[in-house]
C-alpha positions in Angstrom: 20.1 -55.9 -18.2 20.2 -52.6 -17.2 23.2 -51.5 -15.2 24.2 -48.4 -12.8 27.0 -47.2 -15.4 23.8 -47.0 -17.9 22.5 -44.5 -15.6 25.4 -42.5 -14.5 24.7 -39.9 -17.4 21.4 -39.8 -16.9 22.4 -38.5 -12.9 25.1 -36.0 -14.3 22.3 -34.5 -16.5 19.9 -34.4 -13.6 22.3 -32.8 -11.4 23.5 -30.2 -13.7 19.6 -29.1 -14.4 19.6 -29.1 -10.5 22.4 -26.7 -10.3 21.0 -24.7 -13.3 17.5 -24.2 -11.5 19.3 -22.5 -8.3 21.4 -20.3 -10.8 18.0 -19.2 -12.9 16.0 -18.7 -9.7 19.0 -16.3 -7.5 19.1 -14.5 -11.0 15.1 -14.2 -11.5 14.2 -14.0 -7.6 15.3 -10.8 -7.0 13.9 -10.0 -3.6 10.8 -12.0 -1.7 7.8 -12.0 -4.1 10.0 -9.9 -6.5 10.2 -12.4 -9.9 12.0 -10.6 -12.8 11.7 -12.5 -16.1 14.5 -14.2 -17.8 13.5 -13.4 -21.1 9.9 -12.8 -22.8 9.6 -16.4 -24.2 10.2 -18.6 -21.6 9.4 -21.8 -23.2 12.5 -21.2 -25.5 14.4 -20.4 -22.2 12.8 -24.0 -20.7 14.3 -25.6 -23.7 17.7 -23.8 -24.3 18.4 -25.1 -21.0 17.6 -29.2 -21.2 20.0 -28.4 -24.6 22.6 -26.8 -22.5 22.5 -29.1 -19.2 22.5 -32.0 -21.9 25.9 -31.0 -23.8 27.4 -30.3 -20.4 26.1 -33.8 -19.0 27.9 -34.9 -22.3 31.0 -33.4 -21.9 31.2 -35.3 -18.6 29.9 -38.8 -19.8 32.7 -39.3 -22.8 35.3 -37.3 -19.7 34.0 -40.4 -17.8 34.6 -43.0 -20.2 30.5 -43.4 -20.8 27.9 -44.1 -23.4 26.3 -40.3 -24.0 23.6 -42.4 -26.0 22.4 -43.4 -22.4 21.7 -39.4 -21.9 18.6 -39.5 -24.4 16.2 -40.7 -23.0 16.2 -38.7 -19.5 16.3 -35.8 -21.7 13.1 -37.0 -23.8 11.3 -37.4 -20.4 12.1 -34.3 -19.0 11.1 -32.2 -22.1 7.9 -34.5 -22.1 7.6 -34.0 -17.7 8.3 -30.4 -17.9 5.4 -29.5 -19.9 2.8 -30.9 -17.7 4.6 -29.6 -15.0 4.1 -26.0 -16.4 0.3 -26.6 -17.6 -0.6 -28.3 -14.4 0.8 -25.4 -11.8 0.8 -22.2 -14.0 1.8 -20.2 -11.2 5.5 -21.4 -11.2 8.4 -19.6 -12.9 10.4 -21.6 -15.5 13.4 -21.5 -13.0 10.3 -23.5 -10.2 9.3 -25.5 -13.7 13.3 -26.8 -14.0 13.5 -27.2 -10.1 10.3 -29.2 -9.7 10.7 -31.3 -12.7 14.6 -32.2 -11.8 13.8 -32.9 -8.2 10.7 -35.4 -9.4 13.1 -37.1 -11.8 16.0 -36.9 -9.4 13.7 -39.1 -7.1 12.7 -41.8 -9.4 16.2 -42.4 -11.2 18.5 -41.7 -7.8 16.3 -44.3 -6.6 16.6 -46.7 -9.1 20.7 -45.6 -9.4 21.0 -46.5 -5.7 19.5 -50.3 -6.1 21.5 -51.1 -8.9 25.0 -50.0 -6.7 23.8 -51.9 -3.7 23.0 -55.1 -6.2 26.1 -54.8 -7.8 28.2 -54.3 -4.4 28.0 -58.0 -3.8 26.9 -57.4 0.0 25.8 -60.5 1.7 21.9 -61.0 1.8 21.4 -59.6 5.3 23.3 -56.7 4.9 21.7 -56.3 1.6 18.2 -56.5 3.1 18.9 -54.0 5.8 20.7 -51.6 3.2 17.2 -52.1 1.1 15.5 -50.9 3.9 17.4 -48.3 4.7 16.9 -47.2 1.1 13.1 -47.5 1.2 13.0 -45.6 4.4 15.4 -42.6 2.3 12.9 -43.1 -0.7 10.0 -42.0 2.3 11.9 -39.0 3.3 12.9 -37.3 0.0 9.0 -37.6 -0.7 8.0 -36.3 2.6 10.6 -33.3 2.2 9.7 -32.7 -1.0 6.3 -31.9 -0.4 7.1 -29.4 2.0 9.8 -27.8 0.0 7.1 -26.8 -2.6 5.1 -25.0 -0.2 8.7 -23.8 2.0 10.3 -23.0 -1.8 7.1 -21.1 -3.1 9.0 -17.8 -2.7 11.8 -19.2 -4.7 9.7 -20.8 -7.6 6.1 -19.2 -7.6 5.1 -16.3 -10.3 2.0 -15.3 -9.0 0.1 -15.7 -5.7 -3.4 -16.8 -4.3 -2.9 -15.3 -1.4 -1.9 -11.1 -0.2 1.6 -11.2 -0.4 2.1 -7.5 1.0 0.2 -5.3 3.5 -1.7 -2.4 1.8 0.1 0.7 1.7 -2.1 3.8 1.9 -5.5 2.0 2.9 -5.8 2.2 6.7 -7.8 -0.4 8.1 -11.0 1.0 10.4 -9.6 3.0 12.8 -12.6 2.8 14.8 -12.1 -1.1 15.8 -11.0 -1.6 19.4 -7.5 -3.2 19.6 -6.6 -5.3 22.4 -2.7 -4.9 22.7 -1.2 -7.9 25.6 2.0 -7.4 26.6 2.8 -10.3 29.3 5.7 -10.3 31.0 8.1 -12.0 34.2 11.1 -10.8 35.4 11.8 -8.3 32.4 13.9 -5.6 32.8 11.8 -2.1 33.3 14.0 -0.2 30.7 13.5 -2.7 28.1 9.7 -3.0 28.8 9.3 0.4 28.7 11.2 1.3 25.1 8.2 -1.6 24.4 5.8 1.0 25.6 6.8 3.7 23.6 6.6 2.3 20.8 3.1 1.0 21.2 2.0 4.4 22.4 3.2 6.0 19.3 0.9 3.9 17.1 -1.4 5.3 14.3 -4.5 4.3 15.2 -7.5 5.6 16.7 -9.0 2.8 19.3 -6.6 0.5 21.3 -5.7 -0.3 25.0 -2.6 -1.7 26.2 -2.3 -4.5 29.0 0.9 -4.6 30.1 0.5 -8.4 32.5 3.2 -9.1 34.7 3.0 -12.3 36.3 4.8 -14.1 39.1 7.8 -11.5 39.6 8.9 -11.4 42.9 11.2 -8.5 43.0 9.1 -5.1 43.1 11.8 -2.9 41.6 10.9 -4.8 38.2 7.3 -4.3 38.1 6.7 -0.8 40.6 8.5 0.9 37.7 6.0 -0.5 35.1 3.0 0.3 37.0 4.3 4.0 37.3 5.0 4.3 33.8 1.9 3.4 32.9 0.1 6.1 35.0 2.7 8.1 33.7 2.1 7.3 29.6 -1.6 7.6 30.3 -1.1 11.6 31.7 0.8 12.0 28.6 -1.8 10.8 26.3 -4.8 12.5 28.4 -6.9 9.3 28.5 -6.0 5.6 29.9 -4.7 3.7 27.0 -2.0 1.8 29.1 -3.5 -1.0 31.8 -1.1 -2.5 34.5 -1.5 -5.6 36.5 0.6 -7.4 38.6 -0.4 -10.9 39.0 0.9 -13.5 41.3 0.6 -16.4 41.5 -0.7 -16.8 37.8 -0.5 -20.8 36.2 0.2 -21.3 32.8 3.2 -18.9 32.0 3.1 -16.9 29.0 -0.6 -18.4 27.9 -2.0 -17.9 31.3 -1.1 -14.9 31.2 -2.6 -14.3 27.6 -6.3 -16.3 29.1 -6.1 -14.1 32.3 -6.1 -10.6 30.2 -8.8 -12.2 27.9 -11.0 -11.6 30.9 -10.0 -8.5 31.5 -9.7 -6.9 28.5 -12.3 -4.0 27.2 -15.7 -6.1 26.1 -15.7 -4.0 23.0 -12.1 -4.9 21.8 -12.5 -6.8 18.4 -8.7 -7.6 17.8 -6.2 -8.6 20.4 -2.3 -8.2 19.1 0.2 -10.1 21.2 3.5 -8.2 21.8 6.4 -9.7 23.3 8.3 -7.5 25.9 11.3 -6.5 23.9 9.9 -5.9 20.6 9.6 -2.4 19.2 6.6 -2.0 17.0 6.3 0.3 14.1 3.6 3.0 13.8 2.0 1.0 11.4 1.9 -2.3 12.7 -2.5 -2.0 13.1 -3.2 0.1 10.4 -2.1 -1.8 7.9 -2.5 -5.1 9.2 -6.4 -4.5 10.4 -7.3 -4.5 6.3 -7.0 -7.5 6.3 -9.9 -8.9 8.4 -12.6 -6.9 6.4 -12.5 -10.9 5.4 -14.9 -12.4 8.2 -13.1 -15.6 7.9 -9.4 -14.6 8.6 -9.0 -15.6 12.4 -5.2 -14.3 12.5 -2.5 -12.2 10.6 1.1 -13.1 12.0 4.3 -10.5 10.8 8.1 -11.9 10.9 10.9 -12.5 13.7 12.8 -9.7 13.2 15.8 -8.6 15.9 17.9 -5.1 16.8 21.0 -4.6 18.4 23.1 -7.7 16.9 25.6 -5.7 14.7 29.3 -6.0 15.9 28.9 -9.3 17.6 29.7 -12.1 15.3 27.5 -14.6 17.9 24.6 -12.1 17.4 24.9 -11.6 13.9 25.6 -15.5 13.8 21.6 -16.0 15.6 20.3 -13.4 13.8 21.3 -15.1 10.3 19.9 -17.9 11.4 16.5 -16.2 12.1 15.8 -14.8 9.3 15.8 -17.2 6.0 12.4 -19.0 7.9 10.9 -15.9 8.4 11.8 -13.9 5.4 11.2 -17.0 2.8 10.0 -20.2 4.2 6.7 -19.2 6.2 5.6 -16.9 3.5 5.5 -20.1 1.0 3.8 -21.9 4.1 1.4 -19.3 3.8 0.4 -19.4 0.8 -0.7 -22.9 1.0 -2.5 -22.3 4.0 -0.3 -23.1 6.3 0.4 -19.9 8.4 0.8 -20.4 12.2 0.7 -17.5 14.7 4.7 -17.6 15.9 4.0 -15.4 19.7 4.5 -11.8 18.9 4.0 -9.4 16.4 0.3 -10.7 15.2 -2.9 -10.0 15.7 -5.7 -12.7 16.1 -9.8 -11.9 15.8 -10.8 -11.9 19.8 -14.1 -14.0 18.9 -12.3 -16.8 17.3 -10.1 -17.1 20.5 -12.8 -17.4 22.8 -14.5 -20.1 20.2 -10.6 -22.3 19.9 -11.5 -22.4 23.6 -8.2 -19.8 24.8 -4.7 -20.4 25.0 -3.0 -23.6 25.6 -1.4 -23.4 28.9 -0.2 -27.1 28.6 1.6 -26.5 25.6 5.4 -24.8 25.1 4.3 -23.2 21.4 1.0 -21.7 22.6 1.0 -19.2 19.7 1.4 -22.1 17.3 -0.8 -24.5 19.0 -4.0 -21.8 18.9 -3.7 -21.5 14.9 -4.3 -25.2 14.8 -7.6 -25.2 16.6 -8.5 -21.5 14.9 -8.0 -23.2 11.4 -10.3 -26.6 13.0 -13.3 -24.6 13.4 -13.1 -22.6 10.0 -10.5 -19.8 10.4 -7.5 -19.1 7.8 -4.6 -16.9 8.7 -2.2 -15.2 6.8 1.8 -14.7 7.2 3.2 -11.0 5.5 6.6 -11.1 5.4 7.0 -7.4 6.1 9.2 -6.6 9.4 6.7 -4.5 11.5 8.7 -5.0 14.9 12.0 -6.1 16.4 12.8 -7.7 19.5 16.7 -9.2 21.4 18.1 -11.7 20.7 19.3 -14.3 23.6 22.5 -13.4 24.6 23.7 -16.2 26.0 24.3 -20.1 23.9 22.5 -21.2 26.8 19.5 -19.3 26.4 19.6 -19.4 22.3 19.2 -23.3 23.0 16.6 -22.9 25.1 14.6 -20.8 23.2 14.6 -23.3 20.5 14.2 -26.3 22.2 10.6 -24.6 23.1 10.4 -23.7 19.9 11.3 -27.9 18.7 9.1 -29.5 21.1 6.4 -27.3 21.3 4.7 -28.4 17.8 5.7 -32.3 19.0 3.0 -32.2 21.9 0.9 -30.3 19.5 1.2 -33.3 16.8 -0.1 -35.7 20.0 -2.3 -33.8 21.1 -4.2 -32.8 17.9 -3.3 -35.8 15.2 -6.8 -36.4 15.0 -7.5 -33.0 13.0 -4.9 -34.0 10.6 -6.5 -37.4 9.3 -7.6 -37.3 5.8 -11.6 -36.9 4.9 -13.6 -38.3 5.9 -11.8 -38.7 9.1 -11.4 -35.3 10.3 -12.7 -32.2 8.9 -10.8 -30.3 6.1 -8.4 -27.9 7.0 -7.5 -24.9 4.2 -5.1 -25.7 1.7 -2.0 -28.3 2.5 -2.6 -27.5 6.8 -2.4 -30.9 7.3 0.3 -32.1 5.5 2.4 -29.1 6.3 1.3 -29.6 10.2 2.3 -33.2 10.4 5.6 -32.6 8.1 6.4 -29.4 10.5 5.7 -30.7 14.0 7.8 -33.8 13.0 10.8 -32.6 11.5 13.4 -33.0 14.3 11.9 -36.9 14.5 12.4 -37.2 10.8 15.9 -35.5 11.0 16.7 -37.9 13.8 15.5 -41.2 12.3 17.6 -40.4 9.5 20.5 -39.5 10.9 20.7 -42.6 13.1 19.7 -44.8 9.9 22.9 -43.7 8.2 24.7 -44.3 11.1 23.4 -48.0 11.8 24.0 -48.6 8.0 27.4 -47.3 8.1 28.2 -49.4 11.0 26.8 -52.6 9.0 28.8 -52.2 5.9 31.8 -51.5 8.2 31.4 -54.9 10.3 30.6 -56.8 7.2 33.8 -55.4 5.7 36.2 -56.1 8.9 34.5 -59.8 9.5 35.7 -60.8 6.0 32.0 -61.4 4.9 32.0 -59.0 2.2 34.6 -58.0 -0.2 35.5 -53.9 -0.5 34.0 -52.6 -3.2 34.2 -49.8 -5.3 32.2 -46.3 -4.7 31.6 -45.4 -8.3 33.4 -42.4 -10.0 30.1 -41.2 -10.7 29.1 -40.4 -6.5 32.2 -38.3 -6.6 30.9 -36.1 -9.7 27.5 -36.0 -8.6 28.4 -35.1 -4.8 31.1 -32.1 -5.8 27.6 -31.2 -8.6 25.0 -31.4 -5.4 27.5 -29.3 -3.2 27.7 -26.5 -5.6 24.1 -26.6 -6.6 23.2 -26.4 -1.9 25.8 -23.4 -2.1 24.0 -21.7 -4.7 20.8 -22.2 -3.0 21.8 -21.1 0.4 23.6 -18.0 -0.4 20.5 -16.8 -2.3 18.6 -17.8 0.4 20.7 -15.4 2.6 20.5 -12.7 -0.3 16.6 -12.6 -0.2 16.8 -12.5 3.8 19.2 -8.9 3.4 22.6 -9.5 3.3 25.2 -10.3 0.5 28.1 -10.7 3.3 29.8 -14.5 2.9 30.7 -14.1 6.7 27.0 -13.1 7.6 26.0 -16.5 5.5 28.7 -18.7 7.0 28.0 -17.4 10.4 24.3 -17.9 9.9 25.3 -21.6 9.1 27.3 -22.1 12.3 24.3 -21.1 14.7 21.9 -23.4 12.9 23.9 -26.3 12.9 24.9 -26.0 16.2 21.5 -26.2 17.8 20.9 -29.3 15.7 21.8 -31.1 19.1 19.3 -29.2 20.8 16.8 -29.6 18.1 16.8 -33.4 17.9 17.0 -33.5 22.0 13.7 -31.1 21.7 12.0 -33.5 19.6 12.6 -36.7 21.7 11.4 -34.6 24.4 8.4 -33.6 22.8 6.9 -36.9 22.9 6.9 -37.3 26.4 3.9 -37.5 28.3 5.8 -35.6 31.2 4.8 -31.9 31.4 7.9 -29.8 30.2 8.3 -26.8 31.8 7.9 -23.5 30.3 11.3 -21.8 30.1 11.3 -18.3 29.4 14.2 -16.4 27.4 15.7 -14.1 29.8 17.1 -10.3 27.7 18.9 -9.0 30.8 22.3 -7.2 29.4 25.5 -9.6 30.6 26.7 -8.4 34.2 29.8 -10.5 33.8 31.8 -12.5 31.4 31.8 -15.4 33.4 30.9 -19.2 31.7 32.1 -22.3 29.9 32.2 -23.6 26.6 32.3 -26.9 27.9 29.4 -26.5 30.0 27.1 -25.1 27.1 28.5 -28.1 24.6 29.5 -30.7 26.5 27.0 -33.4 24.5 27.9 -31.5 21.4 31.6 -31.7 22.1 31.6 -35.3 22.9 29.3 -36.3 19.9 32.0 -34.2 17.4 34.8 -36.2 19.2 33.2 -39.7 18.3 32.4 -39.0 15.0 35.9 -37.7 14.3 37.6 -40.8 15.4 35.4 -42.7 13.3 36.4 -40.9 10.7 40.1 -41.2 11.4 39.6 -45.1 12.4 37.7 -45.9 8.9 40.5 -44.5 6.9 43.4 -46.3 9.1 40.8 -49.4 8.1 41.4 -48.3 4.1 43.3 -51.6 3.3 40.4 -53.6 4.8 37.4 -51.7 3.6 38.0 -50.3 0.2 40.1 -46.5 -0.6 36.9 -45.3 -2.4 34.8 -46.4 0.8 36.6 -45.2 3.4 37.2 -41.9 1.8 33.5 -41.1 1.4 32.8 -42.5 4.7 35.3 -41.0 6.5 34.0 -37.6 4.5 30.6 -38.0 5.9 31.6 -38.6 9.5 33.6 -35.6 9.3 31.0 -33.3 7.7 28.4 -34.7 10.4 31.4 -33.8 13.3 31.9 -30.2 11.4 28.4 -29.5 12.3 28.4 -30.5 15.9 31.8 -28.7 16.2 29.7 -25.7 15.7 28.2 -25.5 19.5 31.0 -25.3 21.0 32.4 -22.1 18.5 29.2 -20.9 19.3 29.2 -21.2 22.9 32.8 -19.7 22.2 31.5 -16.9 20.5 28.8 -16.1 22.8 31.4 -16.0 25.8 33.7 -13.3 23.7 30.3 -11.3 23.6 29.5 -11.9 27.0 33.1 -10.7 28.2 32.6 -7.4 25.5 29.1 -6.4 27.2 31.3 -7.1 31.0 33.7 -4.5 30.1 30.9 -1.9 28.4 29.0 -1.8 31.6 31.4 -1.8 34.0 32.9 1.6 31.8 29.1 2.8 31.4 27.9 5.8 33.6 25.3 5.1 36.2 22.2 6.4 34.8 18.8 7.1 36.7 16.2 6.4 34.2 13.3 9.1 33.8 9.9 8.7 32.4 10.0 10.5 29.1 8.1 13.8 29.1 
């Protein structure tokens, strides 16, 4: 009968290929869409390393008191899996070949692994049947992941491309089609608006207008200015270019706002570009981008996140970290299986196509992301470059950074209920280009997913403890082999995450680890977002303020208080199941108390955030109240 020691080598081999794939792909991946070869036979590459990830596996099977005869035959089926792999998706690297293969394989015997310890644990049937369950439902969301990690890891593993990967240097795109460039905004402050102007007036092309939409501010001494400085950029350029209005009361924030201009916008425009208020646009942002709809069919082109003015704050530089690995490598793998979404500024969508998706989705918190779905429903494609062609502010307070993504979380929810229909399979619903659907579904339900698993492990957890105190069940033993394979795993995640960071610009550990901390301490907000999502109440639209900090004045506590609370049960669980270590097993309560902790570590994170923003906020109090008063002029 085949037995979970019989597999243990056959999980250390897997695991070292794993870790071997990350340290091929950060040495081959040299920059986005940059693969350098290895060596000029790959397939002797390919095989050196299933030899070399087999002796190590080896070493650590006879270390571990195993049978390395048990090792052969994973070895046999991944030399036999691997070659398919490579013949059936020719555009992945041998480092993607190693990855893809080890994660398929890691699936099948990790599932297989995992059965065999919960049949030999001797837990009683109903905690057996719920720990089966909870194992199926793990079994469902490694497949789901894994699916979008090919398309999320495409930059990582992918040789060669279907679709443009860069836009054209030296090959400006017609300079005599009409640009509409919308610039909505509320309650902005003039100087920042205006920096926005400049830049757009600076722009190398021929035909554009620029509506600058304020809507719904009250106080005049944030929009007069506007309105002045466009009279005043329009005398400077000898012909109206810039168009003010000041609109009020306007429904439908951000996307009314968008719907409103599409009326009012010149009838010849072609192209409207969406520019948020604080983003600074390069000169070339349309000429290079327009290329790319000599393609009748391509409905939008959408350009990256990108942010300013976050050097010497460690909370800024902590957000912008987190930023910048989805936008620098993930969408662009999205994109190349048809996937791209339009993310709110920085893009440039065909004005037809708009007008035929039926406008902007005012009931919606994403309305950028929501209008790709219906452009790609009625026979559009976009495309995602992952070329910076403008950057805007970050949030400067916690408080906002967590709103900004809960809009960002719940926004694709309602899109998931209001569109699921799209995203049947044929002959359902219509087809949608390349793996939209799939990536749509996976995307828009990702905090759920998150969420449902996290509270699985929990409920589990909770199970195998009660059995364990009742005196139902026996402790048992966590296998040697979880420890091996965890501290394996761990390195193989660090590998992956500090190339991910290297791709994204920065080789600084501190920029890395501080990138971490912001990300996992919106993953509070982020599961909140996507509860909220799926409520048939209308959210409200909450918009991102960028004033500069007047004062230093807040609270941690007030920013984390859920966080804090959460981090504070989970660490006396952890401390409470290793007091229970004479009742529930050493090995058990060690690994448990482990997870609990890392699980706390990463809600401990808002609250050093929300620490962190404070320092800044107190930082920017002192700089202005030391800053000269300064009358702004309009630029001559």
């Amino acid at each position: 009968m085949l037995t979970r020691a019989a597999l243990d080598p056959s999980m250390y081999f897997l695991a070292i290929m794993g870790l071997l794939a990350s340290l091929m792909v950060s040495r081959a991946v040299v920059a986005p869409l940059r693969y350098q070869r290895i060596a000029s036979h790959e397939g002797q590459v390919l095989i050196g390393s299933v030899v070399f990830g087999a002796l190590l596996a080896s070493a650590i099977t006879v270390g571990m008191g195993g049978d390395v005869w048990n090792l052969m035959p994973v070895v046999a089926i991944f030399l036999v899996a691997a070659i398919p792999v490579a013949r059936l998706v020719p555009r992945l690297n041998v480092p993607g070949v190693i990855l893809l293969t080890t994660e398929v394989l890691t699936f099948w015997f990790g599932f297989v692994w995992s059965a065999l310890f919960l049949r030999e644990a001797g837990l009683p049937d109903n905690t057996l049947m719920l720990a089966g369950a909870g194992l199926l439902f793990g079994a469902v969301f490694f497949a789901l992941t894994f699916a979008e990690r090919i398309a999320r890891d495409a930059v990582l593993t992918h040789e060669s491309w279907r679709t443009p990967i860069d836009a054209p240097h030296g090959a400006p795109g017609p300079r005599d089609q009409k640009v509409s460039i919308q610039l909505p905004c509320y309650a902005e402050p003039p100087e920042i608006v205006m920096a926005t102007m400049d830049h757009l007036a600076a722009l190398d092309h021929h035909d554009f207008e620029v509506l600058v939409c304020d809507n719904n501010t009250k106080d005049e001494a944030l929009w007069r200015p506007l309105e002045a400085y466009c009279a005043h950029l329009n005398e400077r350029a000898g012909k109206e270019i810039f168009r003010f209005f000041h609109v009020s009361p306007l429904p439908g924030a951000k996307a009314g706002a968008l719907n409103w201009l599409l009326d009012v916008m010149h009838p010849d425009a072609e192209f409207v570009a969406v520019i948020d208020a604080d983003y600074l646009a390069t000169p070339d942002f349309l000429a290079r981008l327009l290329p790319f709809f000599r393609n009748p069919r391509v409905g939008y082109v959408q350009t990256p996140h990108d942010y300013r003015e976050y050097e010497g704050s460690a909370y800024l530089t902590g957000c912008y970290w987190e930023y910048m690995p989805s936008n620098k490598v993930d969408m662009v793998g999205v994109s190349e299986y048809g996937g791209a979404f339009t993310i709110g500024t920085m893009c440039i969508l065909r004005a037809q196509a708009i007008r035929e998706a039926g406008g902007w989705a005012e009931w919606c918190l994403t309305e950028d992301s929501e209008i790709s779905v219906r452009l790609r429903a009625i026979g559009y494609s976009g495309l995602y470059i992952g070329e910076t062609f403008g950057r805007g502010l970050i949030p400067e307070t916690f408080s906002d950074y967590k709103k900004q993504r809960f809009r960002w979380t719940a926004g694709p929810v309602q899109q998931l209920l209001r569109h699921w229909r799209l995203f049947l399979p044929s002959p359902w619903a219509k087809p949608l280009p390349g793996w939209t659907k799939l990536l749509e579904v996976l995307r828009c339900m990702a905090p759920l997913r998150v969420l449902f698993a996290m509270i699985g492990g929990l409920l589990g957890f909770l199970a195998l403890v009660a059995a364990l105190m009742a005196g139902v069940m026996e402790p048992f033993l966590v296998p040697d082999a979880a420890w091996v394979l965890t501290g394996i795993g761990t390195l193989a995640w660090l590998v992956g995450i500090w190339h991910r960071y290297k791709l994204t610009g920065t080789t600084r550990v501190s920029d890395m680890i501080l990138g971490e901390v912001a990300r996992n301490a919106l993953t509070y907000t982020v599961l909140q977002a996507g509860l909220a999502g799926l409520s048939n109440k209308p959210l409200a639209w909450r918009r991102t303020p960028k004033f500069a900090l007047e004062s230093g004045k807040g609270s941690i506590l007030a920013d984390s208080l859920p966080e804090t609370l959460i981090a504070l049960v989970l660490s006396a669980s952890a401390a409470l199941t290793l007091a229970a270590s004479d009742r529930v097993g050493t090995n058990f309560a060690a690994l448990s108390a482990l997870a609990l902790a890392s699980l706390a570590l990463r809600f401990f994170c808002a609250p050093f955030v929300a620490w962190l923003a404070l320092r800044h906020a107190r930082r920017q109090a002192v700089q202005i109240a030391a800053a000269p008063v300064l009358v702004s002029q309009p630029s001559a």
